[in-house]
C-alpha positions in Angstrom: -25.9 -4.9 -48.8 -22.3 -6.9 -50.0 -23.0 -5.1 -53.5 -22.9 -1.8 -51.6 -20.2 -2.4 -49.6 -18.0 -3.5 -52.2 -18.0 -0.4 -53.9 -14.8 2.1 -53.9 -13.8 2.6 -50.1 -13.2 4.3 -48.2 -15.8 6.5 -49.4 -15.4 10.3 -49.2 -18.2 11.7 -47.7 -17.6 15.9 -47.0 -19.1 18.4 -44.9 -19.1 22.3 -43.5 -18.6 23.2 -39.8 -18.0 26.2 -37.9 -17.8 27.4 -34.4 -21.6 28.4 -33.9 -23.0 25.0 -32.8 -19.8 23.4 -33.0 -20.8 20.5 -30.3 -24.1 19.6 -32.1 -22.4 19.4 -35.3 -19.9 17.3 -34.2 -22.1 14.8 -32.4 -24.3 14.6 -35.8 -20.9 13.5 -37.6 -20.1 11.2 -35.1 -23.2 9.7 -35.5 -23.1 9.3 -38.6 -19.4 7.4 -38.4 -21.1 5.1 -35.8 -24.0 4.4 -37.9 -23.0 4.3 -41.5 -22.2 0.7 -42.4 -20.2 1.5 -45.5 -16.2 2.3 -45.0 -16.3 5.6 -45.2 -14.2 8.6 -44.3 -15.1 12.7 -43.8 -13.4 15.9 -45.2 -15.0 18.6 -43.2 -14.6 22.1 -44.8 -15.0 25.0 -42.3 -16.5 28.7 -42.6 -13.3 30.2 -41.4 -14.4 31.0 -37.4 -12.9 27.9 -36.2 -9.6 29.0 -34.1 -7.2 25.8 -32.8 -8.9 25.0 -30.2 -11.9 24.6 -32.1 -9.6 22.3 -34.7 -8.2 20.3 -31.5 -11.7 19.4 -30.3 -12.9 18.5 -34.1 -10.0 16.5 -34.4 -10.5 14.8 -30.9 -14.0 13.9 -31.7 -14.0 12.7 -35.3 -10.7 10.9 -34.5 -8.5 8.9 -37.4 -12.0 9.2 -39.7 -11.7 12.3 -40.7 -9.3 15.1 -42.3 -10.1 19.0 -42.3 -9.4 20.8 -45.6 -7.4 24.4 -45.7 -9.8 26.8 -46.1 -7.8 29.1 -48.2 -6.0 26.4 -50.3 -9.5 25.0 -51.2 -10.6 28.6 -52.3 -8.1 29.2 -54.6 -8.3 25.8 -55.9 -12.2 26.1 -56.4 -12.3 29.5 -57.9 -9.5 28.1 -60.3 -12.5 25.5 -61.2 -14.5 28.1 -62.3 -12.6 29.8 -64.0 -14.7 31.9 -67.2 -17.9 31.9 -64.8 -17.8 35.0 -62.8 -21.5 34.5 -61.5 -20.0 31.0 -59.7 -16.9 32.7 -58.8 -18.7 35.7 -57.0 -21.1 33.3 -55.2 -18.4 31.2 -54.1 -16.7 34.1 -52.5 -19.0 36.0 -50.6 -21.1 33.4 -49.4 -21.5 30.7 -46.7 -23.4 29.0 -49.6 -21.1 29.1 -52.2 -18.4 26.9 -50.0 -21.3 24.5 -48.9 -22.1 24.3 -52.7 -18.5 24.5 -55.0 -15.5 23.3 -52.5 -17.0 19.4 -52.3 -17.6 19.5 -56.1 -13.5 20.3 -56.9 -12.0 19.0 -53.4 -11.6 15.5 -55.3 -11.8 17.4 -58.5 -10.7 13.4 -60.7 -13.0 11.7 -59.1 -16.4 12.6 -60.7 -19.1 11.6 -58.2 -19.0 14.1 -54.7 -21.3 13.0 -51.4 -21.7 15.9 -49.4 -24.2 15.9 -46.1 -24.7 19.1 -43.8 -23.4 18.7 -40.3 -27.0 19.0 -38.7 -28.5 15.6 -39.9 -28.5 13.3 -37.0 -28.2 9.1 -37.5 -29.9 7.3 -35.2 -29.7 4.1 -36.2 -27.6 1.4 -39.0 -28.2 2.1 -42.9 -26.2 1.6 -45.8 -26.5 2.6 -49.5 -26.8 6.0 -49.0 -23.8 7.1 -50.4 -24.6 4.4 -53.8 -22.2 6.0 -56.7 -24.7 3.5 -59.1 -27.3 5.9 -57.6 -25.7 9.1 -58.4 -24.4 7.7 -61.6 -26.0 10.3 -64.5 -27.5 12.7 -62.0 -27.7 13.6 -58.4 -29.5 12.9 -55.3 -30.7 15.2 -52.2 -33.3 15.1 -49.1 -37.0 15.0 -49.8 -38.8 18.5 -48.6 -42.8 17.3 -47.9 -43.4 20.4 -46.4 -42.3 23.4 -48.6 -40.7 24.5 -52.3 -37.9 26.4 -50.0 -37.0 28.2 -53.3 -35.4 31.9 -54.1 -38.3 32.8 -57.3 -42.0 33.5 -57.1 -44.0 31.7 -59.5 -44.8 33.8 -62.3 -40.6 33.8 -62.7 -41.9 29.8 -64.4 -44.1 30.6 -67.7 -43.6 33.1 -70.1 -41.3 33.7 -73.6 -37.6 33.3 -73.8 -35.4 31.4 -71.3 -36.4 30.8 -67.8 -35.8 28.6 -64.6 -37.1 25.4 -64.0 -37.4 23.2 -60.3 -38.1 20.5 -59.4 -40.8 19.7 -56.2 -39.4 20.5 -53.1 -35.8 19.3 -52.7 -33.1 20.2 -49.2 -29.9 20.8 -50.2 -28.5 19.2 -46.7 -27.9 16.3 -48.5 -26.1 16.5 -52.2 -24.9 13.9 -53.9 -23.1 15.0 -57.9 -22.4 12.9 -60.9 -20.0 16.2 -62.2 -19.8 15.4 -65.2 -23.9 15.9 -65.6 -24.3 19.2 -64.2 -25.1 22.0 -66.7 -22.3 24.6 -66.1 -23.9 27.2 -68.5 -27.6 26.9 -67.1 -26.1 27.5 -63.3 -23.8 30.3 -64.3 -27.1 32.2 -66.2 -29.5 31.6 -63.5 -27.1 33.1 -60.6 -26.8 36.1 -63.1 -30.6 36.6 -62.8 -30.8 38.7 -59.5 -34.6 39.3 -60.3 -34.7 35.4 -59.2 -33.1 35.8 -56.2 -36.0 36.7 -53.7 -34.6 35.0 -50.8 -30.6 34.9 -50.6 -30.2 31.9 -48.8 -32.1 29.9 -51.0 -30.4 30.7 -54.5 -28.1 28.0 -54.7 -30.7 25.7 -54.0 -33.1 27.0 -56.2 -29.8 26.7 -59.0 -29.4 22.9 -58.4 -33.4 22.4 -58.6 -33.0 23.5 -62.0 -30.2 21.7 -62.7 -31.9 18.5 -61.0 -34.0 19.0 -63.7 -31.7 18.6 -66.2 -30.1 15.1 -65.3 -31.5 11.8 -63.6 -32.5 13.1 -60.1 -33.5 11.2 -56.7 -34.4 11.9 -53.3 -34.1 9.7 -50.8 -37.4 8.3 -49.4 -38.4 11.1 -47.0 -39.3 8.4 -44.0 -36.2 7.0 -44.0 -34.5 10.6 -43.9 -36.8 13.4 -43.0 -36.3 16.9 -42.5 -38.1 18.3 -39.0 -40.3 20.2 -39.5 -43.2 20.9 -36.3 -45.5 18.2 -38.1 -42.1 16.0 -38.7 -42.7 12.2 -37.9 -40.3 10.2 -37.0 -41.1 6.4 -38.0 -39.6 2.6 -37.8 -38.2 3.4 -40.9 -36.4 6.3 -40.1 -32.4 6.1 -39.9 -31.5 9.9 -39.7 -33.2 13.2 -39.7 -32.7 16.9 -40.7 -32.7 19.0 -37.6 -33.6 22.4 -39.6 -32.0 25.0 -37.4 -35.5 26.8 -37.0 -37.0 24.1 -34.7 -33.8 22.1 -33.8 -33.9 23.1 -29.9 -37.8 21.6 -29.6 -36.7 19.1 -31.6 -33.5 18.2 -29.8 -35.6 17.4 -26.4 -37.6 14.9 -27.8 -34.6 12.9 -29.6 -33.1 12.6 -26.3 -35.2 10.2 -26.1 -35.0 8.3 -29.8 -31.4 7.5 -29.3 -31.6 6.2 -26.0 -33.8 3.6 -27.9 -31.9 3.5 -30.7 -28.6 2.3 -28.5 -30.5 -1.0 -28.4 -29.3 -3.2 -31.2 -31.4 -2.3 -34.3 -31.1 -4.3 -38.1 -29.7 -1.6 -40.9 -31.8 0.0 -43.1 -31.1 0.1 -46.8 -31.4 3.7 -47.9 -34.6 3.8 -50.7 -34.5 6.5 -53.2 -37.3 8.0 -56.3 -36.8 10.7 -59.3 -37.5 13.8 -58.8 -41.0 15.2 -60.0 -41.0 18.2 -62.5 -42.6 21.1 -60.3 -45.2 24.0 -62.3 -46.0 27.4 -61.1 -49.7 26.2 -60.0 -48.4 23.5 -57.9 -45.5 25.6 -56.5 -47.8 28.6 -55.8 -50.5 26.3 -54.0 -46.7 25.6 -51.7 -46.0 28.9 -51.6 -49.0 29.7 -49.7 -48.6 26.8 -47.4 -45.9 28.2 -46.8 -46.9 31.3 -45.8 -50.0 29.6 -43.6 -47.0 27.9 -41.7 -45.0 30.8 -40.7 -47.4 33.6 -40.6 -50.1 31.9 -38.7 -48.2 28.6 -37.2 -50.4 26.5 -38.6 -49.2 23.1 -39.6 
């Protein structure tokens, strides 16, 4: 753990906010303050719906840890960034996606690793090395998905002649770590400029950094120790946060009541654990894809 610790601090870790949910949000970065054992600090961007009020109470609860960027200086600055790739730029302003995505990768634009974390993962007990730049070093590192390929293409959009996508088996974009300087800028700029690829909006810029993960050494962090919850989710002894995904949060929400009134009690930290990404072919991401659909269309998990 002193190896960890003695690494550059405080570290930046960034995330997104707005009013919707603005109480749960700010209790999951609290919690994430109270349990991270590194020194590390928050920039929280913001969608633009927060009024002052809003600011005063985000201020109140995150306290001296954390500083809010400007919203409109931080979109000039990243659409300055990317510059030459219209495809980014147009992502990046008409879409909740495109801040979540492009304003942590240019907010520190010298420094060349970025920790972002979405403001609806919960920490319910100590860990540390997490945010490990020796980790991100040469690539990039995001949540485990053992449940679906949550991905924008179908899978016929993976074989065939001439240039194409490529993913990598299930990855959540609520946690993204960046080395910079590793990501391919052309491959991201052609694949948003493939709208055939974009089946499901929400999931394009997640499907982009799949591809990209392919591209560079990628991890995911062991998917007991942070696990997105899903109906099936289990949560284990080696569990230090989860992904409350906002489509079962409220059943979720209940029953961790519950976990962190037994998490108050002193627990030892856990050391965040992390493996490469697995290369992911249309076969194995169609047999997902109708898993998938057996989850949502007929609730079975």
């Amino acid at each position: 753990m002193s190896e960890v610790l003695k690494s550059q601090s405080p570290l930046v870790v960034q995330s997104l906010i707005g009013r919707t949910s603005l109480s749960f949000y700010l209790h999951c970065l609290q919690s994430l303050l109270h349990h991270c054992q590194e020194d590390i600090s928050l920039l929280v961007h913001e969608d633009g719906s927060l009024d002052e009020k809003d600011h005063e109470q985000a201020q109140r609860q995150l306290g001296g840890k954390a500083n809010f960027a400007d919203l409109k200086k931080t979109r000039e600055k990243t659409l300055d960034h990317l510059s030459g790739r219209p495809h980014c730029q147009a992502i990046r302003r008409d879409s909740l996606w495109g801040i979540e995505f492009f304003d942590p990768l240019f907010a520190h634009a010298d420094d060349p690793i970025s920790f972002y974390l979405d403001a609806d993962i919960l920490f319910l007990r100590p860990f540390f090395g997490l945010f490990n730049r020796n980790q991100v070093e040469g690539g990039a590192i995001f949540i485990k998905d053992t449940q679906w390929d949550a991905y924008s293409l179908r899978p016929w959009h993976l074989f065939g002649f001439g240039k194409r996508p490529a993913i990598v088996k299930g990855i959540t974009t609520a946690l993204v770590c960046w080395d910079k300087r590793i990501i391919d800028w052309d491959y991201l700029e052609w694949f948003l400029s493939e709208t055939r690829l974009h089946r499901m909006k929400e999931w394009v810029l997640p499907t982009a950094q799949s591809g990209l993960a392919t591209r560079c050494q990628s991890k995911v962090v062991c998917p007991q120790q942070l696990p997105n919850l899903y109906p099936n989710g289990q949560i284990t002894d080696q569990t230090f946060g989860v992904h409350l995904l906002g489509s079962y949060r409220e059943s979720w929400l209940v029953k961790l009541e519950e976990f962190e009134q037994q998490m108050k009690q002193s627990k030892p930290a856990i050391q965040a654990q992390f493996s490469p990404c697995q290369s992911c072919g249309s076969l194995s991401y169609a047999g997902n894809q109708l898993k998938r659909w057996i989850n949502t269309r007929l609730n079975q998990w």
